[in-house]
Jmol script that loads the backbone (N, CA, C; Angstrom):
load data "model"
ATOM      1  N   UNK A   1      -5.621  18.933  -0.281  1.00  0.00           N
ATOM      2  CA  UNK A   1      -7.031  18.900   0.002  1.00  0.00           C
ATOM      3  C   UNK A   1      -7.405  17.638   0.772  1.00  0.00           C
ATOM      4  N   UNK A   2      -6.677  16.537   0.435  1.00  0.00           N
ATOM      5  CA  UNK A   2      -7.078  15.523   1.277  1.00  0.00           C
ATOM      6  C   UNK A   2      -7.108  15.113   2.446  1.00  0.00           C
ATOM      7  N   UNK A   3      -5.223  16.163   3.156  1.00  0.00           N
ATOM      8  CA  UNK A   3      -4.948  16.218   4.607  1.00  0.00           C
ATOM      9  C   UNK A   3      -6.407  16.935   5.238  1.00  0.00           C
ATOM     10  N   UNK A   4      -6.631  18.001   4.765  1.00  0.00           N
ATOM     11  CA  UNK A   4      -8.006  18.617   5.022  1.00  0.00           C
ATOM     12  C   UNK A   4      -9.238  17.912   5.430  1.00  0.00           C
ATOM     13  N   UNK A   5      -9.667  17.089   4.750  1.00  0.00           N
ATOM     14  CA  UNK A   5     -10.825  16.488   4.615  1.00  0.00           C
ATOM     15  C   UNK A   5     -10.732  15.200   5.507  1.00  0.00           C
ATOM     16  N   UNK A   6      -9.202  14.199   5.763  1.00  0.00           N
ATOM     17  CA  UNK A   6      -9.085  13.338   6.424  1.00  0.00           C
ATOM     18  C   UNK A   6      -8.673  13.855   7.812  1.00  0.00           C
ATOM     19  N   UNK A   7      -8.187  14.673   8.336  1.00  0.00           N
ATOM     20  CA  UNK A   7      -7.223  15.037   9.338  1.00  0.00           C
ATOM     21  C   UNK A   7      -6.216  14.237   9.376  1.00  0.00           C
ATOM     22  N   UNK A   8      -5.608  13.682   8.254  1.00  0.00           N
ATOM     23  CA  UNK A   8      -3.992  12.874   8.367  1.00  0.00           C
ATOM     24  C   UNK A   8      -3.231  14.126   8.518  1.00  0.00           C
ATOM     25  N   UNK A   9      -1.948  13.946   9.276  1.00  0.00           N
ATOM     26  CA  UNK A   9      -1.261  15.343   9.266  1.00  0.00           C
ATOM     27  C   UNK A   9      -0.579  14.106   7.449  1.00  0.00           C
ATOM     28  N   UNK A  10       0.313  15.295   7.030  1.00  0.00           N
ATOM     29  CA  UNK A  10       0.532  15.707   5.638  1.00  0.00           C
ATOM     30  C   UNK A  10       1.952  14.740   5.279  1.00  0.00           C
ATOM     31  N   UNK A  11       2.454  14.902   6.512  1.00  0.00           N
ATOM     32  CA  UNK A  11       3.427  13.915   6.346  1.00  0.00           C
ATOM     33  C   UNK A  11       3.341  12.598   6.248  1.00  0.00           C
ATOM     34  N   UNK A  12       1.973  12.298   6.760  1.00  0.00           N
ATOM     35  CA  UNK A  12       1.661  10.404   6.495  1.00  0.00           C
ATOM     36  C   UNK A  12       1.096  10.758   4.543  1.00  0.00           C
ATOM     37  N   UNK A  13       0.056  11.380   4.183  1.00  0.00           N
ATOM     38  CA  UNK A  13      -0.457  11.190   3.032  1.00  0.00           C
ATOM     39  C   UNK A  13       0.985  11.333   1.996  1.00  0.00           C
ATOM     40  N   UNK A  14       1.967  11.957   2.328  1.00  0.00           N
ATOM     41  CA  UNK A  14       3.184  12.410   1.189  1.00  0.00           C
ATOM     42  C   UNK A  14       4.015  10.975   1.668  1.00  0.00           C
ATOM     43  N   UNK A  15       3.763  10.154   2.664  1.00  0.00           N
ATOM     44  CA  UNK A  15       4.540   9.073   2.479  1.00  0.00           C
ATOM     45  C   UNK A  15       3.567   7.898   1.544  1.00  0.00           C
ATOM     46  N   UNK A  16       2.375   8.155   2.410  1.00  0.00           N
ATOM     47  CA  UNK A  16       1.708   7.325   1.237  1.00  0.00           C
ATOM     48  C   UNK A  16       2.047   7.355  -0.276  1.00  0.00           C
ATOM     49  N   UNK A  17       1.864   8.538  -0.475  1.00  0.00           N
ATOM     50  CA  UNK A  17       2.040   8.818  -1.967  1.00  0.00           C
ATOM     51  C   UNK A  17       2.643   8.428  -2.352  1.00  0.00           C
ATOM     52  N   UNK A  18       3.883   8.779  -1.843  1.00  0.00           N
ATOM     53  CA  UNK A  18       5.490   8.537  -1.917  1.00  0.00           C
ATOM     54  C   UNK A  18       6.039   7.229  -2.345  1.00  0.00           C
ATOM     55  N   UNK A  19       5.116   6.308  -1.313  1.00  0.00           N
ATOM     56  CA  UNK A  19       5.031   4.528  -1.248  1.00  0.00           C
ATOM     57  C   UNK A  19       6.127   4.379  -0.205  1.00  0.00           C
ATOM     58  N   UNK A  20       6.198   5.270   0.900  1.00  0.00           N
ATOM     59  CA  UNK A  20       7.093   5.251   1.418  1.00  0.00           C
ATOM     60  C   UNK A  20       5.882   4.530   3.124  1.00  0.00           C
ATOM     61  N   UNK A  21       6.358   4.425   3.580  1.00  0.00           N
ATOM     62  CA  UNK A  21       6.446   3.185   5.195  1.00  0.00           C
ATOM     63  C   UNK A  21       6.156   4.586   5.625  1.00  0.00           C
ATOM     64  N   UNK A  22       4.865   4.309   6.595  1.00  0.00           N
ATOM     65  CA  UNK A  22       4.178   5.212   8.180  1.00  0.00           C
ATOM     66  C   UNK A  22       4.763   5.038   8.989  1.00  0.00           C
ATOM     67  N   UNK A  23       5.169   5.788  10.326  1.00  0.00           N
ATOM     68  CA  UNK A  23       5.390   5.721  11.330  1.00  0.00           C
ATOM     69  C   UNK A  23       4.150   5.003  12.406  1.00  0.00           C
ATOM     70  N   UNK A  24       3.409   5.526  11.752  1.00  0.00           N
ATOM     71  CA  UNK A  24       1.601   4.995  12.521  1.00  0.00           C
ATOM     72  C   UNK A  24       1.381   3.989  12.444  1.00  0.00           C
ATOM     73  N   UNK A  25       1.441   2.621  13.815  1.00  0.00           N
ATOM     74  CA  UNK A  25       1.372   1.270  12.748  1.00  0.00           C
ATOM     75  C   UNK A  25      -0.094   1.209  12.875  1.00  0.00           C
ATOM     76  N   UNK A  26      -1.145   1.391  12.883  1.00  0.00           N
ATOM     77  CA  UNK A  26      -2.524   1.445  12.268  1.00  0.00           C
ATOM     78  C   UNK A  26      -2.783   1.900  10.963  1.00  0.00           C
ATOM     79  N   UNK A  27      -2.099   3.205  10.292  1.00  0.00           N
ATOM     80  CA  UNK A  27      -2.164   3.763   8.771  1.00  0.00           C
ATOM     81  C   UNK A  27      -1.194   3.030   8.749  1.00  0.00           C
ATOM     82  N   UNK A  28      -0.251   2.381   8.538  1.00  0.00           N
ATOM     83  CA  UNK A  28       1.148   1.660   8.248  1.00  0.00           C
ATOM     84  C   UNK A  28       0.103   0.389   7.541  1.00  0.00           C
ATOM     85  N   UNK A  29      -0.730  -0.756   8.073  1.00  0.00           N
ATOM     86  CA  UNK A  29      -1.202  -1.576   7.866  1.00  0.00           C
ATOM     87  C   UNK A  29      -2.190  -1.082   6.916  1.00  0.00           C
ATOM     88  N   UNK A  30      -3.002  -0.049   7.184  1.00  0.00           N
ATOM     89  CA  UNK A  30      -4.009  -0.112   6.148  1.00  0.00           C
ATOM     90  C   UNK A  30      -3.254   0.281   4.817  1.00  0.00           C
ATOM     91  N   UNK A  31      -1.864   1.210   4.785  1.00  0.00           N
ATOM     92  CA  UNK A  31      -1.421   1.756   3.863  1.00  0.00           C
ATOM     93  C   UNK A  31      -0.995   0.129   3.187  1.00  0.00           C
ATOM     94  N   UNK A  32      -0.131  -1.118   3.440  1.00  0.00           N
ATOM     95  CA  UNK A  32       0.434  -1.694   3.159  1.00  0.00           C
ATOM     96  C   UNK A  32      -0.855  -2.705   2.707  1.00  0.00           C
ATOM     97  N   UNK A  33      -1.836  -2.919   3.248  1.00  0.00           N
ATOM     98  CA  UNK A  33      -3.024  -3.625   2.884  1.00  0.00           C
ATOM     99  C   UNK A  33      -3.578  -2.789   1.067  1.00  0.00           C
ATOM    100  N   UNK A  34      -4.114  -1.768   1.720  1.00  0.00           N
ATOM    101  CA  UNK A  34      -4.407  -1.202   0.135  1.00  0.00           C
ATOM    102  C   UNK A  34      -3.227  -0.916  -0.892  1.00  0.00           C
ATOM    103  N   UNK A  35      -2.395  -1.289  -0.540  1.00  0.00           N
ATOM    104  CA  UNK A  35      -1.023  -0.936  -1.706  1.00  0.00           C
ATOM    105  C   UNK A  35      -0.922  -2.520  -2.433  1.00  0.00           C
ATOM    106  N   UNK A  36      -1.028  -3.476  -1.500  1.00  0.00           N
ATOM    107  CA  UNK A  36      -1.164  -5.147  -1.799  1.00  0.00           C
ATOM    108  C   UNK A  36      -2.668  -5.284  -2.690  1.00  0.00           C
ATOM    109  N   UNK A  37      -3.736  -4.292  -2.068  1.00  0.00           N
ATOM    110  CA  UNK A  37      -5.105  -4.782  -3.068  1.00  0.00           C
ATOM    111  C   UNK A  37      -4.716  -4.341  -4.464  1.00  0.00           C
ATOM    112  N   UNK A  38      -4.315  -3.067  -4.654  1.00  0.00           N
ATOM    113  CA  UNK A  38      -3.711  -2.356  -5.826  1.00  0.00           C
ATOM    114  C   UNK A  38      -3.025  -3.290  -6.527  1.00  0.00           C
ATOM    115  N   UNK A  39      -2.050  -3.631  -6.188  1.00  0.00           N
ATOM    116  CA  UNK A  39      -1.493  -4.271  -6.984  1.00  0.00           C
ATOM    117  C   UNK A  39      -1.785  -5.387  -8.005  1.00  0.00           C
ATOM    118  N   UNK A  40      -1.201  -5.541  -8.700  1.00  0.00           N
ATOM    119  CA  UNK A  40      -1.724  -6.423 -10.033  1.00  0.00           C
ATOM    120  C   UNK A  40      -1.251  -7.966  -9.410  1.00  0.00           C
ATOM    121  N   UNK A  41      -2.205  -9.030  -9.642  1.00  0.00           N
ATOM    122  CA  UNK A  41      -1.453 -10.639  -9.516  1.00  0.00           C
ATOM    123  C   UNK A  41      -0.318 -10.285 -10.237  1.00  0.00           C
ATOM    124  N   UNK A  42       0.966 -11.520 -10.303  1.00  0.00           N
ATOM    125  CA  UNK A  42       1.774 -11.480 -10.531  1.00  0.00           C
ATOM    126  C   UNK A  42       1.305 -13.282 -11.667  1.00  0.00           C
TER     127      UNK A  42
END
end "model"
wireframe off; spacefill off
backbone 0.3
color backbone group
């Protein structure tokens, strides 16, 4: 539902998911930016 609503083709959101690295370096950065906000301090 989300590829839908964003127009990501399906293969970037299942890498997201995944936690796996974009080919796209624009979603690549935002993916690696919001994966760093997520995360807990250490």
């Amino acid at each position: 539902m989300g590829d839908m609503m964003t127009k990501v083709p399906t293969e970037v959101t299942d890498a997201i998911r995944d936690g796996r690295s974009v080919s796209d370096a624009r979603l690549e950065a935002l993916r690696a930016f919001a994966c760093r906000a997520w995360t807990p301090a250490a």
